[in-house]
Each structure stands twice: as C-alpha cells, then as structure tokens.
N, C-alpha and C positions, 0 to 999 in steps of 0.2 A: 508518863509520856514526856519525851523532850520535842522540843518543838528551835527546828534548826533552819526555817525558813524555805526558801523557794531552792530548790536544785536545778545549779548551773554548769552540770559537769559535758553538757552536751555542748558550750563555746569551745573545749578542748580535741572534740572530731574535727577542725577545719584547720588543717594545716600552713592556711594563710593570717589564723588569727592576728599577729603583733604585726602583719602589713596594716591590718587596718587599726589596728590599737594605735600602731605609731601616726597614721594620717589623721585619729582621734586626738593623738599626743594624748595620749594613754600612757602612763608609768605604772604597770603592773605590780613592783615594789614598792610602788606608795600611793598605789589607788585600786579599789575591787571594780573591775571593768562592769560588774552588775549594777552599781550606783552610778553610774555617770552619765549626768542628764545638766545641757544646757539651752539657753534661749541664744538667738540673734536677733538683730532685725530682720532677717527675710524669714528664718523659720526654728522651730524647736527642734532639738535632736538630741538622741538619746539612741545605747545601746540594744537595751530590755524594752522590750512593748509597753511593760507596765506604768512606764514613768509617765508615757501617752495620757494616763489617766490622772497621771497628776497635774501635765501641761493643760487639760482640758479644763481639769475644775480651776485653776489657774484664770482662764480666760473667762469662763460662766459665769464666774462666782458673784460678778456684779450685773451682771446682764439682767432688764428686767425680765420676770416671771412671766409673761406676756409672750414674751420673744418668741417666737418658735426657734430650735436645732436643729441644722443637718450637719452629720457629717459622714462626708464622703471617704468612704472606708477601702483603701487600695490593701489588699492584704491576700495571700495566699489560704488565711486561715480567719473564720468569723472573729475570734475573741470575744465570743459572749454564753462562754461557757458556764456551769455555776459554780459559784464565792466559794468562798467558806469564811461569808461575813453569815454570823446571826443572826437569824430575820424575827424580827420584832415589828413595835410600834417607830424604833429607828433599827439601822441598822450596827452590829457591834462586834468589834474584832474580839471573837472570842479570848484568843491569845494577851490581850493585854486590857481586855475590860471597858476600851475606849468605845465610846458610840463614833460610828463613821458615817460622815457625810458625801455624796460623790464629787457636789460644788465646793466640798470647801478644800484646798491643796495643803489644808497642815493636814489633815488626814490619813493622807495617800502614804507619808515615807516608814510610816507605822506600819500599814496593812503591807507594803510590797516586802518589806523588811519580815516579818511574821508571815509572810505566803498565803496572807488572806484572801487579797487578788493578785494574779498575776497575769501572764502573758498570755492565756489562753485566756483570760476573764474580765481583762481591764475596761473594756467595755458595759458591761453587764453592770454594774452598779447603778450607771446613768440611767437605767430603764428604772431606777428608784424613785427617780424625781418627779416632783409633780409638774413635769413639762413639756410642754410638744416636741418630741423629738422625732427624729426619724433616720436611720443607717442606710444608708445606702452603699453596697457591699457591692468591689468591683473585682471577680476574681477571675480565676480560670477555670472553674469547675462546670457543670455541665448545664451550659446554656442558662437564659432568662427563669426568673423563681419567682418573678411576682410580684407581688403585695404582702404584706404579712403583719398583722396584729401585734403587739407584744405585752406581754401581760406577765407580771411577778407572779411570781411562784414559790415553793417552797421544796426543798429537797432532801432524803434523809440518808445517809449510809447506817449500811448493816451493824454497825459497832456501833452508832452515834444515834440510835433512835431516837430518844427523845428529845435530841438536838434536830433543830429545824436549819439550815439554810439557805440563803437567797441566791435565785432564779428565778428563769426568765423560762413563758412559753411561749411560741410563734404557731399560729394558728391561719391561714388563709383565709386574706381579705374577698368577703363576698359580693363589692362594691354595697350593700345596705349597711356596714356599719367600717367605721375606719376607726380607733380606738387614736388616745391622746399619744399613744408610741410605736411605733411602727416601723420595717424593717423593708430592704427590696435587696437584688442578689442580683447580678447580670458579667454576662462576662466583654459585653458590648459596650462601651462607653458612653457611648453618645443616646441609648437606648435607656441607659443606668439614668443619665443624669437627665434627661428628658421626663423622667418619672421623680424626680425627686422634689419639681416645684417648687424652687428657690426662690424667691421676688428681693426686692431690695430690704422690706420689716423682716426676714432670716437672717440668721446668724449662722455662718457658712463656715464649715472647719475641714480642711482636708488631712485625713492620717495617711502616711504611707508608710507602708513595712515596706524593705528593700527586697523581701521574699517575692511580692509578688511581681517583679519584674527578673529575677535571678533567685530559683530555689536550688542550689547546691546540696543542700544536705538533709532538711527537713528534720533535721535533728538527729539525725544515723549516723552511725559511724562511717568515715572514710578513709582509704587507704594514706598513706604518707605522700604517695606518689599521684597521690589526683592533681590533677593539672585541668582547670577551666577550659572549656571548648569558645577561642573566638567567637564562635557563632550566636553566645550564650549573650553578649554584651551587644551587639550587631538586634538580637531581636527584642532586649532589654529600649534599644532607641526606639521602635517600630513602635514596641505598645506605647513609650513614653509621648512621643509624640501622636499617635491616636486618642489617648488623654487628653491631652492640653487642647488639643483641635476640639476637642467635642467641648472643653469646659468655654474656648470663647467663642463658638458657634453658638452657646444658648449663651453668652454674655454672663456669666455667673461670677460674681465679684464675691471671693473669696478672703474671709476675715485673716484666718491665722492657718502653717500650715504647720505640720508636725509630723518628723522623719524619723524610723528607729531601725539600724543598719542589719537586728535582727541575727547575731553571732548564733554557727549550729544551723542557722537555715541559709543566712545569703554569705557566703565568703565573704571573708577581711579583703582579701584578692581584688572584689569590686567595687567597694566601698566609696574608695574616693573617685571611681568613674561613674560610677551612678549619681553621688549625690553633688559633684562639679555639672552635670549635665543637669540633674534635677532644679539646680539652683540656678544656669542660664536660662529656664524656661519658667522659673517661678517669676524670675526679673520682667520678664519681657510679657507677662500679663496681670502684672500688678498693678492694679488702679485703687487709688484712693477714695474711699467715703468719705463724704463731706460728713460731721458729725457723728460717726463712729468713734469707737475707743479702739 
C-alpha cells in the first residue's frame, strides 16, 4: 500500500483557478495551493476545508473544558463524514503512528497531509472531545432537520476489517435526552441560529465554505468555456446578508471567524468578490468581549 495523501485533482475542473490563486497571491511554482492556510485579524482563511480543523483546535486548545462550542457551520456540504483516524482509547493516524488530538493544532498538518481527515471530515474529530458542542449546519438542502444527538462511532471497510475507524452517529433528538454533542441543519438562518442557544459563557465560531454561497462545480468537471452567470454573485449577497441580519437580531457575539474559498466547488472567479464583501460585514458586527482571548 502507498499512501499519497488527500486527492486534489478536482481544483483543476475550474478554469478561473490562478484568478483566485493570484488574489490569494498563490505562486503555484513555489507553493501547493493545498497547504496554504493563514490567520488575520478579522478572520482565517484557507484554500482546503481541512485546515478549518486545524484553525479551530487553534482557537480551543486553551479554552476551559467547561466552555460549551458552537459553531456555525455555513457550507454546501456537512463535513462530518468518517476519518480514517483509528479509533482507540485516543485517536491515531494510522499512517504515521501519531496519536491525534482534535484541540491540539500540531496534530492537524500530519493527518491533512496523510488524508487522514480531510475536507469531507474536518469536522468529525471534534465530536471526539469530551465537550459540549454543537454544529449548527446552514445549507441549502431540504428544509429544517432538527435536533440531532451525536454520538462516536466506529466504522469498518471491507478490506480493512479488523481496522476500526472513527465516526460519528446522529440520531433524533426526542426532547428527553440531549446528549453532550449535538448537531441542527436548516436552510433558514434566523431559524438555524435561534436554536443554537448561544449566551455570552459560549464560545462562538463561525466556518464558511465559499460553496455555500456560490456552488460552481461541486467537484465535476467543467467545460473551458463556463463563464459564471451575474446572477450567481447578485444571490450570493442576498443569502449573505440574510445571515448577518439574523446573527445580530439574536445579538450573537461571534469569537473567531473562518473562510475556505473551497477550489472544484466555488470558482477562483469569485473569490475575491465574496470574501471583500464577507469581510465588509464581518467588520461592521464585530464587537468585543471584555475578558475574552
């Protein structure tokens, strides 16, 4: 068995790629556009979903144990698909032997590198920890989904049976039990984040894939000749500001945010119009905790 990591030949279907490499200031001759992930002041950003996982244990890693998690999950796609971390007593990247933690961020460049988690699963580790979390999933799929339990699991493929790996199950919440992890899905914002139950003792993280405002590709091939529809960027504002209206309607003071532009699903094309406009509206309701980190 060679083990050659995560497959990224689906950034190559989008024939706007190096528009948005260059607004990255991406040098594809002296950089792999799948590693590049950086912080600002206003928010984290990254190419690959996965690095999402590493800005997050990033931010956790000190937060007391106590704390409850949300984080609000803006994506086309759940990303809490299962690992192929080894479920033990810890968790362990089979490929290099390492025990992985989801809070700790020297972990992550190991596992995304080896394809132990990736862009379909960067989330799923966190349902490892022993901490109140809870996802709140804002997409476009069909309608409100609930409540939902989330409970580890263990999974096996047909060549790897005696190999166990880590998952997750979501089971409907029957209002008599709410388990310490938990999950909600809506395609309504203001409905989404009205159930999410934020207060001020939460530790609040918003992720956005730029998919779920502009899905171009979804990972399929496209012709040479696609050319983005105006109208695609026009409804791209509509949802964004339906978002932000609903997060300071319920007043939700938002810790750290985290953007990944998502190559193969959102064009290079819109990159720098979505996240210029992302980043006028992060400004304009960013309020500071007294005594936060």
């Amino acid at each position: 068995m060679r083990v050659e990591g995560p497959d990224t030949s689906y950034h190559e279907i989008d024939p706007f790629l190096d528009q948005g490499l260059s607004y990255c200031r991406i040098d594809r001759s002296k950089q792999d556009p799948a590693g590049f992930h950086i912080s600002t002041p206003l928010f984290d950003v990254c190419l690959e979903d996965s690095w999402c996982g590493f800005f997050l244990a990033g931010r956790i890693a000190h937060l007391p144990p106590e704390m409850p998690l949300i984080i609000i999950h803006l994506d086309d796609h759940t990303d809490m698909m299962s690992t192929l971390l080894l479920a033990g007593e810890h968790l362990t990247d089979p490929f290099t032997g390492e025990q992985f933690f989801a809070d700790n961020p020297q972990c992550w460049p190991g596992a995304i590198a080896s394809g132990a988690v990736g862009i379909g699963s960067f989330l799923t580790p966190f349902f490892s920890l022993a901490r109140r979390l809870h996802i709140a999933h804002l997409s476009d799929g069909p309608g409100h989904a609930g409540l939902y339990n989330v409970e580890p699991s263990v999974i096996r493929h047909p060549l790897l049976e005696s190999t166990g790996f880590f998952d997750i199950n979501l089971d409907p919440n029957d209002d008599r039990f709410v388990s310490l992890r938990t999950y909600s899905k809506s395609d309504d914002p203001v409905r989404l984040i009205e159930g999410a139950s934020a207060d001020r003792s939460t530790y609040v993280v918003v992720h956005i894939d730029l998919d779920y405002f502009i899905n171009d590709f979804n990972g399929n091939p496209a012709p040479d000749s696609y050319q983005p529809s105006p109208e695609l960027q026009t409804a791209a504002l509509d949802k964004m500001d339906a978002f932000f209206d609903a997060l300071k309607g319920r007043r939700v003071n938002v810790d750290r945010w985290m953007i990944a532009t998502s190559p193969g699903f959102c064009s290079g094309y819109h990159w720098e119009f979505l996240i210029e406009a992302l980043s006028t509206r992060i400004r304009s309701c960013a309020r500071p905790r007294s005594g936060r980190r």
